[in-house]
C-alpha positions as CSV (number, residue, x, y, z in Angstrom):
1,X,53.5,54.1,86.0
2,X,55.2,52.3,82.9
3,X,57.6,55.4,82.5
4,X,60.6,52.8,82.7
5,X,63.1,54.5,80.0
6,X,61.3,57.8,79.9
7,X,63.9,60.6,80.9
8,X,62.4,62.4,83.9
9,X,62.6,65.4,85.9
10,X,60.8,65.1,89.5
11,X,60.3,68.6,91.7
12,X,57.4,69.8,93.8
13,X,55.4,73.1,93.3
14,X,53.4,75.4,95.0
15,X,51.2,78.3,93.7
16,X,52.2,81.3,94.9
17,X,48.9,83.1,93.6
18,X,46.6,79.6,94.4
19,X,47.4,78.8,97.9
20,X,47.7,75.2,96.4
21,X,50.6,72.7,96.7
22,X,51.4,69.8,94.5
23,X,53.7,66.6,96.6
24,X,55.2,65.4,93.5
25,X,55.4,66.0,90.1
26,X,57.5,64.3,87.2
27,X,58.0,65.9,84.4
28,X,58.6,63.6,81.4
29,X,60.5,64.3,78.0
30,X,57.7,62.4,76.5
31,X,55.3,65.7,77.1
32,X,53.3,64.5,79.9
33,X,53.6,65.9,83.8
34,X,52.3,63.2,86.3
35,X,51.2,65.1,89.2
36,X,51.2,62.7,91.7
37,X,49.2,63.3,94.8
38,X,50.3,60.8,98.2
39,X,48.0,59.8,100.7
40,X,48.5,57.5,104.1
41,X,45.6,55.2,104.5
42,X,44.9,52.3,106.4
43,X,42.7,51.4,103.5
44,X,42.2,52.1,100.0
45,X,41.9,55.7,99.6
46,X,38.1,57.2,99.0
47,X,38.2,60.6,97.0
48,X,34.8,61.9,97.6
49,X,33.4,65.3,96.0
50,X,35.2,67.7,98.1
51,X,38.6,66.0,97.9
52,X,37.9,65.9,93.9
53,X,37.1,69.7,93.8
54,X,40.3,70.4,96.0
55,X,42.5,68.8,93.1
56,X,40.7,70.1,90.3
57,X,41.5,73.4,91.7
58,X,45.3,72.3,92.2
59,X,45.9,71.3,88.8
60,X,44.0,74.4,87.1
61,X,46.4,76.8,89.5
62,X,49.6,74.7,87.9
63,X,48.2,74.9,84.9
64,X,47.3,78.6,84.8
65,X,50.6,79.7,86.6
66,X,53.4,77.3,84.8
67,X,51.2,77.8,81.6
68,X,52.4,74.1,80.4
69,X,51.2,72.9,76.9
70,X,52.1,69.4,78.5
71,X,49.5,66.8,78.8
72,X,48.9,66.9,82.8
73,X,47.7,63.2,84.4
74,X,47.0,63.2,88.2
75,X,48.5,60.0,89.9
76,X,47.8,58.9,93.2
77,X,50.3,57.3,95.6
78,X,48.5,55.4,98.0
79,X,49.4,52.8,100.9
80,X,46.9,50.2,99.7
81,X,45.9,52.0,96.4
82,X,42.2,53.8,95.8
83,X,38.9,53.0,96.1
84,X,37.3,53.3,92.5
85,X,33.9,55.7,92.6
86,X,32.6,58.7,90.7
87,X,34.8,61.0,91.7
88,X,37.4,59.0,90.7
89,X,36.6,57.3,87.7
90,X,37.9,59.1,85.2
91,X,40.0,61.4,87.0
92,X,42.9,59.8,88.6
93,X,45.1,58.2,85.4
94,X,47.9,56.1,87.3
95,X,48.1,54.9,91.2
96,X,50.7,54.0,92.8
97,X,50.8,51.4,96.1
98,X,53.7,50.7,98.2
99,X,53.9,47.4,97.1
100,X,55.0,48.7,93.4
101,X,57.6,51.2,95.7
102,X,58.6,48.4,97.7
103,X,57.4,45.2,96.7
């Protein structure tokens, strides 16, 4: 995620208003909150339209109820990483495999 020397606070969240849950986020002294989504797949992980909306509406609930002035990037941690398309493109800033957790 190239946050090697970045002082960091990790936590989850959930909205208590929203009904949404975030997995994982870091918060970073830097000014920037990765909200890291995780996903098992057997493959590289396909956000289609629906999945995308689901997320949208995730981070505008943390954003609305922690009213942050942070810059907010979503990450996603993936067994075999994602599967680039339009509803990705754009959208997800940093993923994460198990081979850079394990490898």
């Amino acid at each position: 995620m190239g946050i090697s020397g970045v002082y960091a606070e990790v936590s989850s969240w959930q909205s208590r208003e929203h009904g949404a849950q975030i997995d994982l986020l870091i918060d970073r002294r830097d000014h920037i909150i990765s909200v890291c989504e995780i996903k098992f797949s057997k493959d590289p992980y396909v956000i289609n339209k629906a999945y995308r909306g689901e997320l949208e509406r995730k981070l505008t609930a943390f954003r609305l109820e922690t009213q942050t002035r942070k810059t907010v990037f979503l990450t996603l941690i993936s067994t075999f990483g994602l599967q680039a398309n339009q509803h990705s493109i754009g959208f997800v800033q940093n993923v994460v495999t198990m081979n850079d957790l394990f490898g």
